[in-house]
C-alpha distance (Angstrom), angle and dihedral (degrees) to the residues before:
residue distance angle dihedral
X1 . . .
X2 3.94 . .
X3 4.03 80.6 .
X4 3.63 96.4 56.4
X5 3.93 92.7 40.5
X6 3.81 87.2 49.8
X7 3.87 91.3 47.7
X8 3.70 92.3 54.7
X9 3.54 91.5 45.2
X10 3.70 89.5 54.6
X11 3.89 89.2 45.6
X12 3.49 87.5 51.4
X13 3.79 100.1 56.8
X14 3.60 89.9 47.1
X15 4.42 93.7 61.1
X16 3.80 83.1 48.3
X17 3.43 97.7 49.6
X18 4.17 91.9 49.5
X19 3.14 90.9 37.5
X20 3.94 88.4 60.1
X21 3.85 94.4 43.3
X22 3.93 88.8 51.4
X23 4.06 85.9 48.5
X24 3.95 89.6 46.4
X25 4.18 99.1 50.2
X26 3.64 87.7 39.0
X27 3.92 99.4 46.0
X28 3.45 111.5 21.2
X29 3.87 128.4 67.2
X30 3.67 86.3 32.2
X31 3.83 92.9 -56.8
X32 3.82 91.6 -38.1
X33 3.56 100.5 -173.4
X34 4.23 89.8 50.6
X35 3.66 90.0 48.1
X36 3.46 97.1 54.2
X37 3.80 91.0 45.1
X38 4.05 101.7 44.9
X39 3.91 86.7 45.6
X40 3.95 93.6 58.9
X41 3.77 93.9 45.5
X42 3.68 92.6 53.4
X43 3.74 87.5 43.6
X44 3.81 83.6 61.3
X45 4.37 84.8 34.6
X46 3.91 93.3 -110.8
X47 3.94 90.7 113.5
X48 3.75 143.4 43.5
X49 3.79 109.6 -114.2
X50 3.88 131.4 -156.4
X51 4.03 82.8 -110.3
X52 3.86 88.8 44.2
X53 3.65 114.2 39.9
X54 4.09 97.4 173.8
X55 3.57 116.6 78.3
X56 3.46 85.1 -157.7
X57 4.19 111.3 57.3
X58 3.66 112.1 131.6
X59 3.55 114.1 -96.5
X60 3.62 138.2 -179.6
X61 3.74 139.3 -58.9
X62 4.09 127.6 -137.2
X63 4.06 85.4 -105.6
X64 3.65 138.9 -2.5
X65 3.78 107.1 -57.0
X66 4.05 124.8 -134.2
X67 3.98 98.5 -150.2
X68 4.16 122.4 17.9
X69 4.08 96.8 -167.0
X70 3.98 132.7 55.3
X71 3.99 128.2 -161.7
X72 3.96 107.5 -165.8
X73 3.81 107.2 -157.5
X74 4.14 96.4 -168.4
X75 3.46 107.5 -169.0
X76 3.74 96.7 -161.3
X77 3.76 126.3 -153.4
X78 4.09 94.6 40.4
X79 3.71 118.4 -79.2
X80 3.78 115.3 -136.1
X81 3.31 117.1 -106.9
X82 4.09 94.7 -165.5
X83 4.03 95.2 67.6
X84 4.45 90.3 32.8
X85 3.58 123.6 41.3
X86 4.06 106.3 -19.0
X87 3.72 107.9 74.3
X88 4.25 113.3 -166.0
X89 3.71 110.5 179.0
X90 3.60 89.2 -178.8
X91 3.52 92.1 59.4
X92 3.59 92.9 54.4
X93 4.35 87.6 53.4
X94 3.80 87.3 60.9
X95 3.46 97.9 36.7
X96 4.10 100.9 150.9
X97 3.83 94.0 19.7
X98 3.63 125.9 123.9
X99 4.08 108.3 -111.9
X100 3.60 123.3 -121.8
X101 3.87 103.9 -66.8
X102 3.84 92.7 -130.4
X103 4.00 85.8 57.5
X104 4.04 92.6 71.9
X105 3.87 91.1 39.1
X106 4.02 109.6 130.9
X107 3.75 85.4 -4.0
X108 3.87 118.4 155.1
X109 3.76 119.9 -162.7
X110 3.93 131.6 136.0
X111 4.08 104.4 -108.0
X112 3.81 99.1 -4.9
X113 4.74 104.9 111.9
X114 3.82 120.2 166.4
X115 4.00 91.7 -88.8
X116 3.88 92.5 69.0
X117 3.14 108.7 119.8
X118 4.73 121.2 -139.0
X119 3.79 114.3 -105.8
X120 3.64 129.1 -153.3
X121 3.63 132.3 -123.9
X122 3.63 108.4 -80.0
X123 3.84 97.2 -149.6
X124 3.86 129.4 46.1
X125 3.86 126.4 -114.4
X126 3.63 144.3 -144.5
X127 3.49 143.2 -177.5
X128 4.33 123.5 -97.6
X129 3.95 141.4 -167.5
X130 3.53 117.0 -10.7
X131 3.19 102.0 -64.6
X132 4.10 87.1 75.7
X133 3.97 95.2 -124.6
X134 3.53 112.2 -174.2
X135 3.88 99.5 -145.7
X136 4.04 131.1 160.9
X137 3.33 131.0 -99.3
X138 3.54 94.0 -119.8
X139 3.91 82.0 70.2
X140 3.87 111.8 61.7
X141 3.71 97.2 138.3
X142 3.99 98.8 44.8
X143 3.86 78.8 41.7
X144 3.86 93.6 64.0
X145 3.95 86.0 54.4
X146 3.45 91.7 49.6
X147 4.24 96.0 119.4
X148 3.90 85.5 55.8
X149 3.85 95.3 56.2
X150 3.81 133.2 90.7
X151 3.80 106.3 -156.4
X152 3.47 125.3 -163.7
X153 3.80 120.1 -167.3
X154 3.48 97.0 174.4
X155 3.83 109.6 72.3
X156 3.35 118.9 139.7
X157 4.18 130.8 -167.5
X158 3.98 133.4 -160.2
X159 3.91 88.9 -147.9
X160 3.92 126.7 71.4
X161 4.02 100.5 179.2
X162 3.64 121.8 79.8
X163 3.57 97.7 -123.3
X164 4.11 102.0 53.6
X165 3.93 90.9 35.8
X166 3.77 97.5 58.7
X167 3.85 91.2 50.4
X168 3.88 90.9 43.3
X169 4.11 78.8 52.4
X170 3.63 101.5 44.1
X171 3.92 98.9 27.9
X172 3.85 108.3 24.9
X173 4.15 86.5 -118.1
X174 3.59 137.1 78.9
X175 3.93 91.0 -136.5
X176 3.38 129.2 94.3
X177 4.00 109.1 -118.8
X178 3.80 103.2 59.0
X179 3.64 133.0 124.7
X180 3.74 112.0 -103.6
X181 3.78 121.2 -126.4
X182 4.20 88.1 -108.9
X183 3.90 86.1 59.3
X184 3.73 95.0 41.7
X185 3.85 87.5 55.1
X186 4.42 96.6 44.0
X187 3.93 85.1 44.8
X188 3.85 89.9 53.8
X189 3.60 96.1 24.8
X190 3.65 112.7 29.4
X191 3.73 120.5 -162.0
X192 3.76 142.1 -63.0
X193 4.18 92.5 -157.2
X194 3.55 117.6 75.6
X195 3.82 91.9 177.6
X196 3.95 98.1 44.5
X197 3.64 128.3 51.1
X198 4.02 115.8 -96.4
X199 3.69 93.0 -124.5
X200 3.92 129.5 37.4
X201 3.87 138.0 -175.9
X202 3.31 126.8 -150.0
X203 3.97 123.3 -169.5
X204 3.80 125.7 -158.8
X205 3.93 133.2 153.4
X206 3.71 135.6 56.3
X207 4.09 90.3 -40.1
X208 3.53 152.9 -27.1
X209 3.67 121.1 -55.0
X210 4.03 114.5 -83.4
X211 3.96 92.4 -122.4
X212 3.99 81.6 47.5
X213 3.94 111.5 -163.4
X214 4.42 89.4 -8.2
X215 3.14 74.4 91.1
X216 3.91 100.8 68.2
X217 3.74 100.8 16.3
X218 3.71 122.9 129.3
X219 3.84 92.5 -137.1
X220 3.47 107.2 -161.4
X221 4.21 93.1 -17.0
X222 4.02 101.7 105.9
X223 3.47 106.6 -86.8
X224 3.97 104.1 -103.3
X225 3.65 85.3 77.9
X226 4.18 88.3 64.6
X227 3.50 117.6 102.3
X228 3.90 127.4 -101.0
X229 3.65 118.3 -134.8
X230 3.54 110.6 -128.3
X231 4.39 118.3 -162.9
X232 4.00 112.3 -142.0
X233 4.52 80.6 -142.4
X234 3.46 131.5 37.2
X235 3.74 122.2 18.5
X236 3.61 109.4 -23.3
X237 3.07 97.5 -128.0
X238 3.84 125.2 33.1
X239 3.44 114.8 -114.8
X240 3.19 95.8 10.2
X241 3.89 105.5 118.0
X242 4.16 113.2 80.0
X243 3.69 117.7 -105.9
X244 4.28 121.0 -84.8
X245 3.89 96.7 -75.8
X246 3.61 109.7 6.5
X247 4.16 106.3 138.3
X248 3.85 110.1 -133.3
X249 3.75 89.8 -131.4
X250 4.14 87.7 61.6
X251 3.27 97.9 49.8
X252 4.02 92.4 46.8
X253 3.53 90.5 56.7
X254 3.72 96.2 44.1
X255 3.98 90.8 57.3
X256 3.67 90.5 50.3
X257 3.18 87.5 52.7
X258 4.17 93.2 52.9
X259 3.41 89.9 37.9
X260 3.84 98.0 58.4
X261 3.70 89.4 56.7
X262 3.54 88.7 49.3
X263 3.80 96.2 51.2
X264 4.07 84.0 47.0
X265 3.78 92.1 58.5
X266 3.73 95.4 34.1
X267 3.99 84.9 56.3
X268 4.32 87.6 54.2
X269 3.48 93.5 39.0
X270 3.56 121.3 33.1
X271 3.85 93.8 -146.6
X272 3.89 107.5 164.5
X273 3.76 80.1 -153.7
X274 3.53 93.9 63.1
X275 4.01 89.1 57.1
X276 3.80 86.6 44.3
X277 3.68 87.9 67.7
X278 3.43 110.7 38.1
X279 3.64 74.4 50.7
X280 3.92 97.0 58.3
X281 4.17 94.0 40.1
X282 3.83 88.1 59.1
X283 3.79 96.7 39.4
X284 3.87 84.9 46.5
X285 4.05 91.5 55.2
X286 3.71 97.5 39.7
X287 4.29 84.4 42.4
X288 4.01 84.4 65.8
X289 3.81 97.8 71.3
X290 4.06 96.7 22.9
X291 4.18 103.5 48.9
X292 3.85 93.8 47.5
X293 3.49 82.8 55.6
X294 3.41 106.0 39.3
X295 4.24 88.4 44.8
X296 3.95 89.3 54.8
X297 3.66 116.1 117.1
X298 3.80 88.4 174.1
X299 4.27 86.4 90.5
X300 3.45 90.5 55.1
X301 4.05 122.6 99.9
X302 3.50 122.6 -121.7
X303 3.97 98.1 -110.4
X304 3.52 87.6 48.0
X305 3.77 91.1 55.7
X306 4.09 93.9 40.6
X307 4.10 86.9 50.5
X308 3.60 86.0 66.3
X309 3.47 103.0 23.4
X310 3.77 94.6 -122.7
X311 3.52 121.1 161.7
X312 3.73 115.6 -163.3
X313 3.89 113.1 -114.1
X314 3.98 95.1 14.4
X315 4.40 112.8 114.7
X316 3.97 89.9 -133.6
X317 3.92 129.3 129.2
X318 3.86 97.4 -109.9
X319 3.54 83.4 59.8
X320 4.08 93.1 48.6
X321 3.72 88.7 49.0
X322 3.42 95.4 57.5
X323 3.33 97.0 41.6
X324 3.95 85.7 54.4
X325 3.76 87.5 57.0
X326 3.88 93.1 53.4
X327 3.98 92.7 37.9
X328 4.01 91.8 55.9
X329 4.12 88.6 45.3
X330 3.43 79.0 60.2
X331 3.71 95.5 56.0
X332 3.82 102.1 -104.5
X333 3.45 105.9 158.3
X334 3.87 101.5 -150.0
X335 3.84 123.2 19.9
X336 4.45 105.6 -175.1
X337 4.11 113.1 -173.5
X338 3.06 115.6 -167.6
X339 4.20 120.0 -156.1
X340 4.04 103.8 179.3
X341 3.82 97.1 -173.3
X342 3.58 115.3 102.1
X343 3.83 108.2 82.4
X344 3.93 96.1 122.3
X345 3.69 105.0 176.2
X346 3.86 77.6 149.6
X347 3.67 137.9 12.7
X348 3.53 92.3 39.9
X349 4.05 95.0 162.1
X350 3.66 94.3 50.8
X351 3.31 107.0 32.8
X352 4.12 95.9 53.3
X353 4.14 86.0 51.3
X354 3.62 84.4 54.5
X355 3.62 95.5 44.8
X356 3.08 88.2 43.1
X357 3.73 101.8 50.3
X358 3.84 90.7 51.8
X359 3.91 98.6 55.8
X360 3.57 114.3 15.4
X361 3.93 96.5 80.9
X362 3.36 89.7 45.9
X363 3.98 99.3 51.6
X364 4.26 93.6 53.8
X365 3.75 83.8 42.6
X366 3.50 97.4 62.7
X367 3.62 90.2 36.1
X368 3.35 87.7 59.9
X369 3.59 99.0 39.6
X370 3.98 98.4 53.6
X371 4.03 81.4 58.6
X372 4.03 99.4 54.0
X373 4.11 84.2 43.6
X374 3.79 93.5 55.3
X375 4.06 84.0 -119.9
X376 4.01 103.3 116.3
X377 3.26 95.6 77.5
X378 3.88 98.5 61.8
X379 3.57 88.5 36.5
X380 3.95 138.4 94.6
X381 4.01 112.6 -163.9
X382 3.29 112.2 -176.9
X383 3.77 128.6 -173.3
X384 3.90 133.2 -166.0
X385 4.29 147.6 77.6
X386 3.25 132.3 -110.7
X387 3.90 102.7 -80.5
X388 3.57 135.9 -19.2
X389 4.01 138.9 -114.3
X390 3.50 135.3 -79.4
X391 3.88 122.0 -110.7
X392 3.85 91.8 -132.5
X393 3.72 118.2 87.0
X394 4.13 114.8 -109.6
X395 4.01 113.0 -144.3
X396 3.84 115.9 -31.9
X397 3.82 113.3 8.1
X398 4.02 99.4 -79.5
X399 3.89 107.0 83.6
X400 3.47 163.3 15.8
X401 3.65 156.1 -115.4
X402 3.57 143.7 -115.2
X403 4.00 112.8 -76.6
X404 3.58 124.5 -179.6
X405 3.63 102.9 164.5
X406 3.99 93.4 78.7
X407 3.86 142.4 7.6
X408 3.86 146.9 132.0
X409 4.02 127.5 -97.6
X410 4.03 119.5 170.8
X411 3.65 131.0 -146.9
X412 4.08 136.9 -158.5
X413 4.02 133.0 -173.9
X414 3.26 142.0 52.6
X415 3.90 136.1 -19.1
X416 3.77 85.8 33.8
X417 3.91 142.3 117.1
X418 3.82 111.2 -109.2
X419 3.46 125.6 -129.3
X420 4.14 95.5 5.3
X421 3.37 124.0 160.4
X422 4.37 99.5 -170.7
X423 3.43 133.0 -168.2
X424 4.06 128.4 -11.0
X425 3.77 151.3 -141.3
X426 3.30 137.2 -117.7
X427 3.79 122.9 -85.2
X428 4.02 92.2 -85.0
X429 3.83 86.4 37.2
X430 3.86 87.9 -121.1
X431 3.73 101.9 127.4
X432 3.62 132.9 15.4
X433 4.02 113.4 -91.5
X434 3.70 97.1 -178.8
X435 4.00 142.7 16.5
X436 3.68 102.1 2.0
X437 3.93 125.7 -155.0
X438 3.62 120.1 -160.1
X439 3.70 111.8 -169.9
X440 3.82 99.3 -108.6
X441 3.76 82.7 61.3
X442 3.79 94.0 57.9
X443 3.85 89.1 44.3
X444 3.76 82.5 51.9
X445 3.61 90.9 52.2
X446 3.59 104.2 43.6
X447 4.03 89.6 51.8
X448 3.91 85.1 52.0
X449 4.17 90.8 51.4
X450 4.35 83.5 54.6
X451 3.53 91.9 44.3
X452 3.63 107.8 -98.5
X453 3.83 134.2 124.8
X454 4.08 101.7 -134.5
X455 3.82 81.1 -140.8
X456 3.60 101.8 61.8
X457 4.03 106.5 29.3
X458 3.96 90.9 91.1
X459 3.99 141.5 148.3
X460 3.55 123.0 -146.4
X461 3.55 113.3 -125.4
X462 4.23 141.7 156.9
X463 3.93 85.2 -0.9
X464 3.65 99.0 -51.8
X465 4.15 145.5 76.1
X466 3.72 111.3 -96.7
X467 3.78 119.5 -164.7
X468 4.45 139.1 -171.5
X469 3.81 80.2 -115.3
X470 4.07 104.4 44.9
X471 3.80 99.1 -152.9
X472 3.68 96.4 -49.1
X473 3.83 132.3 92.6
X474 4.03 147.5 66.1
X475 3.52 128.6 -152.9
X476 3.82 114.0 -105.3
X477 3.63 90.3 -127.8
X478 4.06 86.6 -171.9
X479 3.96 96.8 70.8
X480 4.22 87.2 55.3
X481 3.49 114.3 103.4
């Protein structure tokens, strides 16, 4: 007995005495043991530091980067690439024919069986710039921009619902709870804007996107790295504007006043969250005076506002595009817009000339507009959904189904071949026949165009190294200029 009480005495002493040293490199020496620990992060740029106050400044990539800004133009729902970029005259011969039976063998898809019949492109095409583009006619104005774009007609996807394919697109996972590819690049990149958020989201079409805001999440990244969604009328952001009456100089001192406790906790703690939103109050008060402004079409000239067809006030995409253009001026680091309208299980023929109608003046536009502003160069526009269609008909004789196996996504900017058309499908465009893409491979590209080797930009997380790319990916070397 005088063993076990001695044992627990001993046992005892010991808590106490850690318990001390945790108190002593936490309290003493100004928090000591915090100090030491927030200045290495933010030698590595994980952590604010008393020299570096925003978690946010721009820091360096692995090696010299080609472009420093992205503008994501998700064209939710899966655009067909049969009546758009991917022309298949034979397709079009045996329009209404069965396809080969072996061609649907182990097959998955949502409505597609072995009686559907092939359907031809809807539209015609024809051939632009020098680079000899076949693109539709349903595309005149990304047409005219045709010896700026990379196309790649070879993508492929693991996913084939809506759902899991747009997180696999915008997160490099099917599951809910990853970093998007905005977040990845403000983690590693930081931001240029000190007044405007370092990644924005724009929404246009008939709704939100079907993964919702998955799809600019910062997972398990601290949550300054998430992206802000921005409204093309209205205040910007919601909530943003102070209440009736409120006198700037109250609520100035009032945030000092929150953020002081925050910084004293934040000092104990070490809680990137805490420094997330001391962040977010400041970015908040400084957004008051800088998104009005930076949201303000009124500046703009009236052939800049017919080249995209923007109309000041209206929610629309030309107006999201050009907003895009006057964000990244700014120095936003990563501008996403999101137009969830092109999931045409039916009304194929009208629906694309809709589609089509609302976002195809705008995309050459701001093509063209990033060139006359010196702005192409340093940045990446990329243009696609999160698969493609299938070449059979679904239902009636107007639409089509879900296809991840191939489709077509465009790019613009710097670091990359001009007026490329890569890779190809087969001669119903129903698997790739020639350079495929898989997603993680774009990812892996894209982080190589900023400067980044996909294997190395990382966060450390439930015991192991987490990165935009998973363990998949290669850089398609052949799209680098």
């Amino acid at each position: 007995m005088n063993r076990l009480h001695k044992s627990d005495d001993t046992h005892q002493a010991a808590v106490v005495q850690n318990a001390r040293r945790r108190w002593f490199l936490q309290q003493c020496g100004i928090g000591l043991g915090s100090v030491a620990l927030t200045s290495l992060m933010a030698g590595d740029g994980f952590a604010a530091s008393p020299d570096n106050a925003n978690p946010l400044a721009p820091k360096a990539p692995h090696f010299p980067a080609k472009i420093k800004n992205v503008i994501l133009l998700f064209m939710g729902g899966g655009p067909s690439q049969f009546e758009m970029f991917d022309h298949k005259p034979m397709l079009a011969k045996l329009d209404g024919t069965l396809p080969p039976p072996d061609l649907l063998d182990g097959y998955r898809a949502a409505f597609i069986n072995p009686n559907s019949k092939l359907l031809g492109p809807k539209f015609g095409f024809s051939k632009h710039g020098q680079s000899g583009a076949e693109i539709s006619e349903l595309l005149p104005h990304t047409a005219s921009v045709a010896d700026d774009l990379c196309i790649v007609r070879s993508m492929t996807t693991d996913a084939f619902n809506h759902a899991p394919a747009q997180l696999l697109m915008s997160t490099g996972s099917q599951q809910f709870g990853r970093p998007s590819m905005g977040s990845w690049l403000t983690y590693g990149l930081g931001s240029e804007s000190e007044n405007l958020p370092a990644y924005v989201v724009f929404n246009s079409g008939k709704k939100g996107p079907s993964a919702g805001a998955g799809n600019w999440n910062s997972g398990f990244l601290p949550t300054m790295h998430s992206g802000v969604e921005f409204r093309s009328s209205g205040d910007p952001v919601l909530y943003l504007s102070s209440p009736e009456g409120l006198p700037a100089g109250s609520q100035r001192s009032t945030l000092d006043a929150i953020n002081r406790l925050n910084r004293q906790r934040l000092d104990v703690v070490g809680d990137p969250e805490i420094a997330t939103r001391v962040n977010s109050y400041e970015m908040a008060f400084r957004m008051q005076s800088s998104a009005p402004e930076a949201m303000s079409l009124a500046d703009e000239p009236q052939h800049m506002l017919d080249l995209y067809g923007a109309e000041p006030g209206k929610m629309s995409f030309a107006n999201n595009c050009l907003l895009a253009r006057r964000l990244v001026q700014r120095g936003v680091r990563f501008v996403q817009l999101f137009h969830e309208s092109w999931d045409q299980h039916g009304g194929l023929t009208s629906g694309l000339k809709q589609n089509c109608l609302d976002t195809d003046q705008a995309c050459g536009a701001l093509v063209k507009d990033l060139k006359q502003q010196g702005l192409l160069d340093e940045t990446l526009v990329i243009w696609g959904g999160e698969f493609g269609r299938t070449p059979m008909v679904q239902g009636g004789n107007d639409g089509r189904d879900h296809h991840p196996n191939s489709f077509t996504m465009w790019m613009a900017g710097g670091g990359l071949k001009k007026g490329l058309v890569y890779g190809s499908t087969d001669e119903l465009g129903f698997n790739v026949a020639e350079n495929p893409v898989h997603v993680h491979d774009l990812h892996a590209t894209i982080l190589q165009l900023l400067g980044f080797d996909h294997k190395r930009l990382t966060y450390r997380f439930q015991g192991r190294d987490y990165r935009l790319t998973d363990v998949h990916g290669n850089v398609v070397k052949d799209l680098l200029a």
